[in-house]
Legacy VTK file of the C-alpha trace (Angstrom):
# vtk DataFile Version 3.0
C-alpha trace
ASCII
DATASET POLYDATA
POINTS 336 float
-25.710 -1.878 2.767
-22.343 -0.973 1.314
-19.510 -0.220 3.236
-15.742 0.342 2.922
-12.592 1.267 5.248
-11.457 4.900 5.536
-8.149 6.651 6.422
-9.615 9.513 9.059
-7.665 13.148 8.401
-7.268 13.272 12.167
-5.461 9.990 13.154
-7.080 8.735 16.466
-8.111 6.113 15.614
-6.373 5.905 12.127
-9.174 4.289 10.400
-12.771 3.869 10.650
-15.977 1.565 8.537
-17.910 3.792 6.837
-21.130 3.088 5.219
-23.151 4.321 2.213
-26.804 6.541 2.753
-28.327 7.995 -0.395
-25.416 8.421 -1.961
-22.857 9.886 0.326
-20.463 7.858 2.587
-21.088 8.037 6.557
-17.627 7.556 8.636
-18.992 5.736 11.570
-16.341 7.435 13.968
-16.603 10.996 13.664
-20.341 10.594 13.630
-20.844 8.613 16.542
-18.076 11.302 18.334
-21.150 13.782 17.149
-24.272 11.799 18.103
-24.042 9.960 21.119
-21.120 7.747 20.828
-21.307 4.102 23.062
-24.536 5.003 25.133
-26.544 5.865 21.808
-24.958 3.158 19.127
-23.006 0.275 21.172
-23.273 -2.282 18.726
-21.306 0.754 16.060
-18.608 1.354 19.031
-18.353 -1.720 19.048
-17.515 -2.756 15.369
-16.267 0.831 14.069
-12.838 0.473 12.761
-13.096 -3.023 11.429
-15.392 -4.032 8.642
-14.997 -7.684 9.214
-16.301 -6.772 12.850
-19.128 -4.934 11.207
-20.257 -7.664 9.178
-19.857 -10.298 11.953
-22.290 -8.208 13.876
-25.030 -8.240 10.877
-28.915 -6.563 11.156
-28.455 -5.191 14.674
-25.375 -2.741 13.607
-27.496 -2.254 10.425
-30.084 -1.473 12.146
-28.589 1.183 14.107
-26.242 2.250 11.103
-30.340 3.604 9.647
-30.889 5.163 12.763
-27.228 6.865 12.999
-27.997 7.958 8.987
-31.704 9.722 10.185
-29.344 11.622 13.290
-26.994 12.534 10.604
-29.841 13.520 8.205
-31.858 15.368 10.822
-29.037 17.684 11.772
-27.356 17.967 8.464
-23.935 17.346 9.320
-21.204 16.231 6.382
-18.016 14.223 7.663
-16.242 14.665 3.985
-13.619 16.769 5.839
-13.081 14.054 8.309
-11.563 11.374 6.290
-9.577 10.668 3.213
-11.891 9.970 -0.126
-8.620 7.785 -1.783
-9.507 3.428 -2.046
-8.099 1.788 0.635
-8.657 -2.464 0.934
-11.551 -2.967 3.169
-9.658 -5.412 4.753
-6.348 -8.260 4.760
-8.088 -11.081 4.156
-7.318 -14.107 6.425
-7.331 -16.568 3.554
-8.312 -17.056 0.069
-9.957 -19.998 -1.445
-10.547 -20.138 -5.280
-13.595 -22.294 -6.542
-14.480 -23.294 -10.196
-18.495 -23.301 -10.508
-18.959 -22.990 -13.877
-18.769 -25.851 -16.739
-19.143 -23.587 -19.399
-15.876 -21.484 -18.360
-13.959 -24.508 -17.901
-14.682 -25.445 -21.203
-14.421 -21.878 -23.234
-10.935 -21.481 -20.856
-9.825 -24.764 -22.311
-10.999 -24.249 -25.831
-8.699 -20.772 -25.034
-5.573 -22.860 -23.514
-5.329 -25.114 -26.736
-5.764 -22.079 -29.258
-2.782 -20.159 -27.632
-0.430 -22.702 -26.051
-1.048 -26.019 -27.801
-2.170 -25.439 -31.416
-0.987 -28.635 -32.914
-4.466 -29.846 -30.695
-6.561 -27.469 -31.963
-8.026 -29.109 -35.016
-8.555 -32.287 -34.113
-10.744 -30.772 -30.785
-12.618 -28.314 -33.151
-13.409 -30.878 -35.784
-14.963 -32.783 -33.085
-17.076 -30.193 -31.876
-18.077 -29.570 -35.693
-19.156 -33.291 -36.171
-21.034 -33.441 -32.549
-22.566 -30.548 -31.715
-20.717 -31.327 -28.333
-17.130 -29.638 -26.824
-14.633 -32.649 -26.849
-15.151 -34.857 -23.650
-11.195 -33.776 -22.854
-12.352 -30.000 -21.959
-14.798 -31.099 -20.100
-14.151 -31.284 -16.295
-12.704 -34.136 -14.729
-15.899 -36.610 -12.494
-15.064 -34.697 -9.429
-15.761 -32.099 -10.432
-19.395 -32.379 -10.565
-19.494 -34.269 -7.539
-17.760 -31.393 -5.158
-16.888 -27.684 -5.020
-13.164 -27.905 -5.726
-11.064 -24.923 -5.532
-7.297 -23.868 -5.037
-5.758 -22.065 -1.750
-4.457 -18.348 -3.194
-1.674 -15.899 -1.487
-3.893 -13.977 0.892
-1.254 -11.397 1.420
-0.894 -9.790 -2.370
-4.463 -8.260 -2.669
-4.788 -5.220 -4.827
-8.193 -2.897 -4.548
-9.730 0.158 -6.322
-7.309 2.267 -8.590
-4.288 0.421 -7.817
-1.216 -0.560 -10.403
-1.359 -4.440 -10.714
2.109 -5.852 -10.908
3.554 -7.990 -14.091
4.958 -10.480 -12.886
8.473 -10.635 -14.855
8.160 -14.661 -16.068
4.700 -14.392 -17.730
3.932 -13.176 -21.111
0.271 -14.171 -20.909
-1.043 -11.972 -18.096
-4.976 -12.641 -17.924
-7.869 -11.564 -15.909
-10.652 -13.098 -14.189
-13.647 -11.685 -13.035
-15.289 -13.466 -9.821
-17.820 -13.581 -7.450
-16.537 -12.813 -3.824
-17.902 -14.175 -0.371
-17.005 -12.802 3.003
-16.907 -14.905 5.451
-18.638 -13.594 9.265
-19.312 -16.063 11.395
-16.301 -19.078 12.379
-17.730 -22.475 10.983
-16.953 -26.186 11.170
-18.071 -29.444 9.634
-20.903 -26.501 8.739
-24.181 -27.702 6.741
-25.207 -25.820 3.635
-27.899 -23.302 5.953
-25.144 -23.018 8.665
-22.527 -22.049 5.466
-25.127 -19.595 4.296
-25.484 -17.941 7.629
-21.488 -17.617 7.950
-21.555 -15.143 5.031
-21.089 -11.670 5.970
-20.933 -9.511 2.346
-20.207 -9.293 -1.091
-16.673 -8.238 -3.145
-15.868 -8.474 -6.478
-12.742 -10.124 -7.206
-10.252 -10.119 -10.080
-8.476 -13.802 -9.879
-5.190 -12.452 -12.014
-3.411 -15.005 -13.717
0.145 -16.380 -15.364
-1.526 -18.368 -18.314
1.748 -19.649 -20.048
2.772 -20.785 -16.240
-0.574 -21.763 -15.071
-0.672 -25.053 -17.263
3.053 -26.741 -16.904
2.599 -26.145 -13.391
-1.208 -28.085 -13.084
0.210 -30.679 -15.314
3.087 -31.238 -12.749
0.256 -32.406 -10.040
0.911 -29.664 -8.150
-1.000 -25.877 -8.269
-1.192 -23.260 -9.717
1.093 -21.371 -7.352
3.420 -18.978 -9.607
0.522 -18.425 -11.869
-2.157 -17.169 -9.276
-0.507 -16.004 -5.833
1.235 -12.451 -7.577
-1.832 -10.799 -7.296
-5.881 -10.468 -6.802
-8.205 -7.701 -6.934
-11.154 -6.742 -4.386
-13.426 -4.171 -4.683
-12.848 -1.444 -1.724
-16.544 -2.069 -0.919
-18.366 -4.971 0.436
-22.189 -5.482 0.224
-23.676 -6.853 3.055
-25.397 -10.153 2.668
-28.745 -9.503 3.360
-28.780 -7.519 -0.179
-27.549 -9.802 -2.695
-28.005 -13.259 -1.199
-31.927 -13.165 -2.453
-30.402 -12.652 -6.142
-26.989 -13.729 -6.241
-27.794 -16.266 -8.784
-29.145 -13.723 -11.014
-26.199 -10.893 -11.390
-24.768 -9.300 -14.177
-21.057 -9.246 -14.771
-19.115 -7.340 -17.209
-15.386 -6.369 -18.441
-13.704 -3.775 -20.028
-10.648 -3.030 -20.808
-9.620 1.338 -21.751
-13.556 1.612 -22.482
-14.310 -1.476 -24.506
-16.361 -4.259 -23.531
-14.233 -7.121 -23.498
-16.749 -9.658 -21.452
-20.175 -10.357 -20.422
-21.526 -12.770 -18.145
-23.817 -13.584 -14.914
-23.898 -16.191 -11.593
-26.679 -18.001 -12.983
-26.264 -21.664 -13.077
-23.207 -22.569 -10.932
-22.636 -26.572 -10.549
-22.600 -25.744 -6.581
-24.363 -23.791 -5.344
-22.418 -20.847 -2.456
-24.067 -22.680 0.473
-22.326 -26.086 -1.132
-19.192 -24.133 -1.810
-18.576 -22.597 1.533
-19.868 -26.046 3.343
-17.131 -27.940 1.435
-14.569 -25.451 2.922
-15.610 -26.074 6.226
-15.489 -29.892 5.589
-12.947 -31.252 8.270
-11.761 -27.675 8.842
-12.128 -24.382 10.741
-13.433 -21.325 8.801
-12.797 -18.228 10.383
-13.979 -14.374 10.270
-12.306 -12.386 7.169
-12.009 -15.372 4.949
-12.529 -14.711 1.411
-13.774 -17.027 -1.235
-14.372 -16.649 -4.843
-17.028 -18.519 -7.073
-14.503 -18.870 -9.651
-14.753 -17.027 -13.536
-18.178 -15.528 -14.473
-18.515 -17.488 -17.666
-17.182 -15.500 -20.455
-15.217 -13.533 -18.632
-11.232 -13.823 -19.188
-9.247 -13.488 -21.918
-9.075 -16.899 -21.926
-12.253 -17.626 -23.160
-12.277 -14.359 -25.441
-9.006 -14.434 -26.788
-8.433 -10.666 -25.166
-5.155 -10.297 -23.428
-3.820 -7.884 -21.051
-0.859 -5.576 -21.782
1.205 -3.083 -19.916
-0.895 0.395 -18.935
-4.595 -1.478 -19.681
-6.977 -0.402 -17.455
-9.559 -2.799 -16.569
-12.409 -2.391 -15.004
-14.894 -5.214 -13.471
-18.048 -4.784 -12.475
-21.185 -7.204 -11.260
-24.460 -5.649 -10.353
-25.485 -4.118 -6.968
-22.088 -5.479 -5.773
-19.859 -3.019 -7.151
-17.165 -2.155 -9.636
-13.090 -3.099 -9.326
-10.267 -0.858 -11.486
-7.308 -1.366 -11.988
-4.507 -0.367 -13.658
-1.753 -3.196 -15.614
1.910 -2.284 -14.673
4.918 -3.137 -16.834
7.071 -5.857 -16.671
9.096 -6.595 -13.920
LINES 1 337
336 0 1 2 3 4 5 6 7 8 9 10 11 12 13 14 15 16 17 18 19 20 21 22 23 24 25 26 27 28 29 30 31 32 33 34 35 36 37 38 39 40 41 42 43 44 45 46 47 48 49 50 51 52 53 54 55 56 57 58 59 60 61 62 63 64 65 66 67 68 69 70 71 72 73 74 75 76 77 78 79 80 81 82 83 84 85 86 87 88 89 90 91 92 93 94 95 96 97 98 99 100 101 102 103 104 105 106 107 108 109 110 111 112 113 114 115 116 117 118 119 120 121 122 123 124 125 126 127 128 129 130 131 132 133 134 135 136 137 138 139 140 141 142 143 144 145 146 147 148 149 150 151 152 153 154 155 156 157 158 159 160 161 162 163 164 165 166 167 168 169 170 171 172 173 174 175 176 177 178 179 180 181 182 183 184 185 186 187 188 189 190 191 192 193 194 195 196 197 198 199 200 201 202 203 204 205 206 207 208 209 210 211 212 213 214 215 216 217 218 219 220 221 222 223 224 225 226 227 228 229 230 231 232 233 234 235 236 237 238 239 240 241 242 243 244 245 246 247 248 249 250 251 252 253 254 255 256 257 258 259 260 261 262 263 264 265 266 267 268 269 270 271 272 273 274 275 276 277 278 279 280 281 282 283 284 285 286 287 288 289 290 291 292 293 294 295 296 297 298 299 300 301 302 303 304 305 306 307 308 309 310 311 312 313 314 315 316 317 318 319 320 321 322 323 324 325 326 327 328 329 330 331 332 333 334 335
C-alpha cells in the first residue's frame, strides 16, 4: 500500500495520511468524517495524521484502509477538493543512517574518485586491472567491511522530497547524486536479531544520498566523516510503500536515473554484502532504534556520477526511480 502526507484545504487538523486505491489518493480524514469515523475505523482514528503512526500500526490499519476504500467506492464519493495535491515530506525523519552494501559501487565510485580528483593514480590502477582481470586490491573495501554493515550517521533535519529545488552547497564544485534504497523504521528495537530487525520495518522510500565529492575525500582521509560532504541535503520520495509489498522482492528491484530525460544510470538491490535484516540488526547493536528512523542501503550499483562520470549542474532535473517503490524529482539549484 502506498501512502503519503497531505495538507487538508480546511485546516482542522492541518494534515492527514492518505493512501492510494486504484489509482486515486484516499485522505483518511475527510473520509472517515464521511463514513463512520472512530466507532467504524479505530485503528485509522487512531493513526490518521501521522504516517509513521500508520506504519507502526501495520495489516490491521491496512486492513481497514480496504474496507474504508470499498465505503468510499460503494458511495462514490471524491475527497480531491479536500486536500492540497502539491508533495509534501511524508515525514521528519528521526535519524538517518547511511549503509554501503554494495562491492561493486565501492569499487566503480573509487575507480570514479581517482579519474577526477587524483589522476596522477590513474594509470598505474588501470594497468593493473588490464594485466589481472581484477580491480586493484586498493579499491576494494577495507576487511570490515565484509564482516559488518557499516554506514555513516547523516543530518536528519535537511531532507528534500518530490519537486523540490536541491540546494548547492557554495564550497563544492562536484555536486553528485546517489540513488538508494530506503527503510522505515516501525517498531522501537534493541540488541534486535535479524527476524526481530525485519519485523521493525514499516515501508519503503527512495532516497537520493546527495553528495560534496571534491569535499567528501579530504574529509574521510582526515579519520573523521563525511560531514560537509553529505549532511546539506537528501532526497525522499513523498510516498512510502508499506512493507508487506516489497519485502518479498526487495532483492530483486530495478533502479534507474535520469537526468532532463536521459538515462544517466541503471541498476538493482540484487546482491548486497548484508543483507536489510543484517543492516538494520547492526543498527540496533548496543543501541535503541526508534519509530521514524530512516536508513538507506547505500548506492544502487551504477548509480552516481561517480561511477558514470555524469555530473550534476545548476537547473538539472533528476529524477530517481526503483520499481513498485516509487519515483523522487528534483530540481539542482545554483550556487550558493
Amino acid at each position: 500500500m502506498k501512502v503519503r502526507l497531505v495538507r487538508l484545504t480546511n485546516p482542522e487538523p492541518a494534515y492527514s495520511v492518505a493512501f492510494e486505491h486504484r489509482g486515486y489518493w484516499i485522505p483518511l480524514r475527510p473520509a472517515l468524517e464521511r463514513l463512520g469515523g472512530e466507532e467504524a475505523f479505530p485503528e485509522l482514528a487512531r493513526v490518521a495524521d501521522n504516517v509513521v503512526a500508520f506504519l507502526q500500526a501495520g495489516e490491521p490499519a491496512r486492513a481497514e484502509a480496504a474496507r474504508l476504500a470499498e465505503k468510499v467506492a460503494a458511495e462514490g464519493l471524491t475527497f480531491a477538493e479536500t486536500y492540497d495535491p502539491a508533495p509534501i515530506l511524508p515525514f521528519q525523519p528521526l535519524s538517518f543512517r547511511d549503509f554501503m552494501l554494495y562491492e561493486q559501487h565501492v569499487i566503480n565510485a573509487g575507480k570514479g574518485l581517482v579519474r577526477r580528483f587524483l589522476p596522477k593514480m590513474w594509470k598505474p590502477l588501470a594497468l593493473y586491472e588490464r594485466v589481472t582481470g581484477k580491480p586493484h586490491p586498493k579499491l576494494r573495501p577495507k576487511p570490515i567491511w565484509y564482516e559488518k554493515p557499516i554506514y555513516y550517521m547523516g543530518s536528519h533535519i535537511n531532507f528534500y522530497t518530490e519537486g523540490d529545488t536541491v540546494p548547492w552547497p557554495s564550497y563544492t564544485r562536484a555536486l553528485d547524486y546517489e540513488l538508494e534504497l530506503g527503510v522505515v523504521i516501525a517498531r522501537p528495537i534493541y540488541n534486535a536479531t535479524p527476524q526481530e530487525a525485519l519485523e521493525a520495518i514499516g515501508g519503503f522510500v527512495v532516497i537520493n544520498d546527495f553528495s560534496a565529492r571534491d569535499v567528501q575525500y579530504p574529509e574521510m582521509t582526515s579519520g573523521f566523516g563525511p560531514v560537509k560532504a553529505k549532511n546539506f541535503a537528501n532526497g525522499m520520495s513523498m510516498t512510502v510503500v508499506t512493507a508487506d509489498e516489497i519485502l518479498p522482492k526487495v532483492e530483486n528491484l530495478r533502479g534507474k536515473v535520469t537526468v532532463n530525460g536521459q538515462v544517466w544510470g541503471e541498476g538493482s538491490t540484487a546482491g548486497p554484502q548484508h543483507s536489510l535484516a543484517e543492516m538494520v540488526a547492526y543498527a540496533s547493536l548496543g543501541e535503541k532504534v526508534l519509530p521514524g528512523e530512516v536508513m538507506a542501503t547505500g548506492t544502487l550499483p551504477g548509480c552516481s556520477g561517480m561511477e558514470t562520470g555524469q555530473w550534476l549542474s545548476p537547473g538539472d532535473e533528476i529524477v530517481l526511480t526503483i520499481e513498485d517503490v516509487g519515483t523522487l524529482r528534483n530540481i539542482i539549484g545554483q550556487p550558493g
